[in-house]
N, C-alpha and C positions, 0 to 999 in steps of 0.2 A: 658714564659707563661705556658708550659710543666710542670717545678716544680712546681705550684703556689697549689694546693690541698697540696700537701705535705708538704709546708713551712706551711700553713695555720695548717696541724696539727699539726707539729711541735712546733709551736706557742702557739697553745693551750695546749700542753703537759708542756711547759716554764712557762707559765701561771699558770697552775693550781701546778705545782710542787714550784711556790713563795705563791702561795696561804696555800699551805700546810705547806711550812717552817714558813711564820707567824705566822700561826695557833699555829703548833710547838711550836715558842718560846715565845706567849703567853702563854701559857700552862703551858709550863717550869721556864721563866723568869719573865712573865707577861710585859713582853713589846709587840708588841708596842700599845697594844690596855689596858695594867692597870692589863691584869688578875682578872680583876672582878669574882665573882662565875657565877653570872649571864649570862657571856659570854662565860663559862666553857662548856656550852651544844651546842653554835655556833663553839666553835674549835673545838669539834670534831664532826662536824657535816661536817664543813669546812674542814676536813682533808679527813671523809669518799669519799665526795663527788671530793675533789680533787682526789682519789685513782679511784675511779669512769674513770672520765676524761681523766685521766695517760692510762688505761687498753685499755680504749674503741680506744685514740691513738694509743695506741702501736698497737691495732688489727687491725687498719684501713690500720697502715703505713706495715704491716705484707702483707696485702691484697693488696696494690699499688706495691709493689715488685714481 
């Protein structure tokens, strides 16, 4: 029960770092969402904010240490 904040951010760090790789290869490949233009301003919108996510982990899991 002890580890359970840290798995939890951990999690989210997993989370938003797939969120980014789709983003990614939308971007790039245009799978798996087509690469539309239209969704061109959600990837990297979805990327910023997965970097967001990523930071605010790492500083939390920084601060549980």
């Amino acid at each position: 029960m002890k580890d359970l904040p840290k798995n939890v951010v951990v999690g989210s760090m997993a989370a938003s770092g797939l969120v980014a790789l789709l983003a990614i290869a939308d971007l790039a490949l245009g799978v798996p969402f087509a690469g539309r233009e239209h969704t061109m301003m959600m990837d990297i919108m979805f990327i910023i904010c997965a970097g967001i996510i990523g930071y605010l982990g790492w500083d939390a899991l920084k601060d549980m240490n």
